[in-house]
C-alpha positions as CSV (number, residue, x, y, z in Angstrom):
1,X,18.2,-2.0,79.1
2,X,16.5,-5.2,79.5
3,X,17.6,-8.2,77.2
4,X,16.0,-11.8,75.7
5,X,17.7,-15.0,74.8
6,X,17.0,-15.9,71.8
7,X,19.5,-18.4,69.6
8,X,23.0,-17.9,70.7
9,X,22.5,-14.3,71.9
10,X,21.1,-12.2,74.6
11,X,19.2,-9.4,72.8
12,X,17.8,-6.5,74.0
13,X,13.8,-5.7,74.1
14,X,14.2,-2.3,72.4
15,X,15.6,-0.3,69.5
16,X,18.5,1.7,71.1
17,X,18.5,5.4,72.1
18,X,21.7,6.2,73.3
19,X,22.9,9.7,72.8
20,X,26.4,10.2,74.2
21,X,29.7,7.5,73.0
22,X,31.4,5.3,75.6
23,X,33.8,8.6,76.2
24,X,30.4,10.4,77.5
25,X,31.0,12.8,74.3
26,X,27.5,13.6,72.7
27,X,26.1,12.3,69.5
28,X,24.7,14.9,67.3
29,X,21.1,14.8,67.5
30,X,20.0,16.1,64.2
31,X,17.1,18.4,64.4
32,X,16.6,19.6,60.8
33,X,17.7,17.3,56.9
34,X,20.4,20.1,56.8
35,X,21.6,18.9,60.0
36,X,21.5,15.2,59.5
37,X,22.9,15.8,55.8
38,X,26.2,17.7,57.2
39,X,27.2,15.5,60.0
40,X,26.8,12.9,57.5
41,X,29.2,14.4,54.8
42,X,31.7,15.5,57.6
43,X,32.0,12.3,59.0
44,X,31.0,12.8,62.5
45,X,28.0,10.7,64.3
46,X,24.5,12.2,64.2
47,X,21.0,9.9,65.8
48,X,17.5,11.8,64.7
49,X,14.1,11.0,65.4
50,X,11.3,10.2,63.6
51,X,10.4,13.0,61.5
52,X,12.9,15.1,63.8
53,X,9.8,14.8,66.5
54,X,11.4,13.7,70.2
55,X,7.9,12.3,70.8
56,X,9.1,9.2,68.5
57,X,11.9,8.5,71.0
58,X,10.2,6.6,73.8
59,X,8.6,4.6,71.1
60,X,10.6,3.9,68.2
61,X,14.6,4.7,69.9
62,X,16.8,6.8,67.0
63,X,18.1,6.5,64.0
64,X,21.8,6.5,64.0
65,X,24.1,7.4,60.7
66,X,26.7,5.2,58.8
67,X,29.4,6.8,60.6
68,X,28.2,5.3,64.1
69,X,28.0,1.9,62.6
70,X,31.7,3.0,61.5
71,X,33.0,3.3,64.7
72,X,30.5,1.2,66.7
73,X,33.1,-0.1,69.5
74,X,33.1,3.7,70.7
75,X,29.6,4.2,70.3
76,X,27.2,2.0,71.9
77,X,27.0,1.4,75.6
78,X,29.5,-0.4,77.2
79,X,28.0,-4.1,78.0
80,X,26.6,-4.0,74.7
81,X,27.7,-4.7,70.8
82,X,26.1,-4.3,67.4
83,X,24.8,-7.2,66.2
84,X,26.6,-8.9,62.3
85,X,24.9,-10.6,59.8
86,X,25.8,-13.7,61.1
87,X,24.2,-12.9,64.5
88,X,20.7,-12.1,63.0
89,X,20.8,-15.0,61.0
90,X,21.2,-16.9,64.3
91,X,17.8,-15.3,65.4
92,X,16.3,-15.8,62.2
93,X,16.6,-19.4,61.9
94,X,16.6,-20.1,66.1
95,X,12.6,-19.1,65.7
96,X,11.7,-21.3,63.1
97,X,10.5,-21.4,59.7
98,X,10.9,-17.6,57.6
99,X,8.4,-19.0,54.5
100,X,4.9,-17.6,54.7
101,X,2.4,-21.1,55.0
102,X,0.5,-19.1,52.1
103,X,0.4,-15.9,50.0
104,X,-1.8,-14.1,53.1
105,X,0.1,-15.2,56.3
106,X,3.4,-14.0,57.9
107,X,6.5,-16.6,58.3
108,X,6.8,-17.9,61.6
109,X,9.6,-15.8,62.4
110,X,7.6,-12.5,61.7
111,X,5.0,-13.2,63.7
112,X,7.3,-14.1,67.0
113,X,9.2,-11.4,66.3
114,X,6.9,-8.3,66.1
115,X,5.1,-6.5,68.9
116,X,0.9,-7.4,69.5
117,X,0.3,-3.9,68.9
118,X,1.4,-1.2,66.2
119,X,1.5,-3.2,63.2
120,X,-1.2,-3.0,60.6
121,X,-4.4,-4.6,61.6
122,X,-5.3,-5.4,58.0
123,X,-4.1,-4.8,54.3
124,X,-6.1,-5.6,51.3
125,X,-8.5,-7.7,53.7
126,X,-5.7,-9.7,54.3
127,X,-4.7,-11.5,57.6
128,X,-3.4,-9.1,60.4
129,X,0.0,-8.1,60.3
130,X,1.0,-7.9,64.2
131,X,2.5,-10.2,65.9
132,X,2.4,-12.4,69.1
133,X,6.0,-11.8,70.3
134,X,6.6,-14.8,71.5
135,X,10.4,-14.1,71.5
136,X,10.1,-11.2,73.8
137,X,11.8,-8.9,70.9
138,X,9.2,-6.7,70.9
139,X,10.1,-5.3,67.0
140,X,8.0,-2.1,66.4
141,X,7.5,-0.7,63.0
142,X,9.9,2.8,63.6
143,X,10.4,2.7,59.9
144,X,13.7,4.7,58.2
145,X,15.5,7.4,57.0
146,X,16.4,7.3,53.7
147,X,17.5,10.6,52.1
148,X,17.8,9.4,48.4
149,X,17.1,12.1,45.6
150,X,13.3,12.1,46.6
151,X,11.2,14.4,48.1
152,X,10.2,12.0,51.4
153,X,13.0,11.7,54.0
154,X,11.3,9.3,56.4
155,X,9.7,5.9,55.2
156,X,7.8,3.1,56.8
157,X,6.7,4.0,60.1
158,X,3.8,1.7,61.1
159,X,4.7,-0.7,58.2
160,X,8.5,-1.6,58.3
161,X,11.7,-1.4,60.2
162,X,15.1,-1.4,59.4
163,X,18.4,-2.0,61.4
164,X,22.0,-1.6,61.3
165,X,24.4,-4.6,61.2
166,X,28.4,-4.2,61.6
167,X,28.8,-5.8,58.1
168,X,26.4,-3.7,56.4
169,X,23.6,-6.4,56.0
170,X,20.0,-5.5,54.8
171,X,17.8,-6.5,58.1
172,X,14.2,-5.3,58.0
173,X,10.7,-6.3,58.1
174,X,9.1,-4.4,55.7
175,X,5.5,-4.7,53.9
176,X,6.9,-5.4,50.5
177,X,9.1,-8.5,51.4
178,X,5.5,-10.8,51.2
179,X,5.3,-11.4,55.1
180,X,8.8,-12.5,55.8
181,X,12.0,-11.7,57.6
182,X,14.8,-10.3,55.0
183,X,18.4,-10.6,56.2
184,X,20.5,-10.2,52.9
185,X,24.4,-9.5,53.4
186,X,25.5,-6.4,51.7
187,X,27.3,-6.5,48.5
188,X,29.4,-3.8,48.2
189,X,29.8,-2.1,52.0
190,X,31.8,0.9,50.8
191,X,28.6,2.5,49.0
192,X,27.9,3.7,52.5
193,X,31.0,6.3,52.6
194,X,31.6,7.1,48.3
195,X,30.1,10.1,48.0
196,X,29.1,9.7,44.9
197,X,26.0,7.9,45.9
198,X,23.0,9.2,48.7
199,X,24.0,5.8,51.0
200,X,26.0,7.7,53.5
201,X,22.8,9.6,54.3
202,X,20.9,6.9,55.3
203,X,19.3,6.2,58.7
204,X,18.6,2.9,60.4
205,X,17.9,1.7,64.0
206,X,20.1,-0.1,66.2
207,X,19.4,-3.7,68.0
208,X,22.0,-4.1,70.2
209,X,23.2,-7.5,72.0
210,X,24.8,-8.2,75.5
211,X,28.5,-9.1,75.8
């Protein structure tokens, strides 16, 4: 893993794709909804790719399942921690200004932020969407997997990313957010493990920092 200094923390250049804990035990790699669905419900950890397609992996790293973000201390390479709220609101505002100049331009922050290549080029002849990544993040637009009473299990690829936080934040950049960053805490955390709701199911990325 290679890693960037940015604000207060040493982040690393790619969405993770670890697939064994620090005990060298594997993570479930989820090959089929089904799969992913039933290591969700049983509690264990499960990491997919894109549209269950390994050829995603180089590319976009895995999406990893609430319980991972659970239990992330046993999970993610040693070296290495998940990222809080706090810590991505320390990127945000260490790149300057997250308010779009105008209703057709990114934020500052966006534009530092996300690779030159693999964003859209235009929507709605409006300005291009890449970025210059100045910060040496390098964010790519992997997308997510949210398995929410609707027919579509994966969202966004090409247009959005989300990630993973250890307080259960909302971090993405997506297409509907008007060309900014959105970090918003989470309100209510323990929607991820009631079962009453589809939140368990989801899938987001991981950022991981250095220790």
């Amino acid at each position: 893993m290679e890693f960037v200094k940015i604000g207060k923390n040493e982040w690393c250049t790619e969405d993770a794709r670890f697939m064994h804990d620090r005990n060298g035990e594997p993570i479930h790699m989820a090959k089929s909804i089904e799969e992913w669905d039933s290591y969700c419900l049983n509690d264990d950890y499960c990491c997919c790719a894109y549209d269950f397609d390994d050829k995603n992996i180089k590319k976009y790293g895995l999406f990893y399942n609430v319980h991972c973000v659970n239990q992330w201390e046993s999970v993610v390479p040693e070296g290495t921690r998940l990222p809080s709220y706090e810590d991505w609101s320390d990127l945000v505002s260490s790149l300057g200004s997250n308010v779009p100049p105008d209703k057709y331009s990114q934020s500052e922050v966006l534009i530092k932020l996300k690779s030159q290549k693999g964003w859209p080029g235009k929507i709605a002849f409006k300005n291009p969407l890449v970025g210059t990544n100045e910060s040496g993040f390098t964010a790519l637009p992997g997308g997510y997997l949210k398995h929410v009473m609707m027919p579509t299990i994966f969202h966004g690829k090409g247009q959005s990313i989300h990630w993973w936080t250890t307080d259960y934040a909302d971090v993405l950049v997506s297409e509907y957010d008007k060309n900014k960053f959105l970090l918003e805490p989470k309100s209510n955390p323990d929607d991820f493990f009631n079962l009453k709701y589809d939140n368990y199911k989801i899938g987001r990325y991981m950022r991981l920092v250095k220790l």
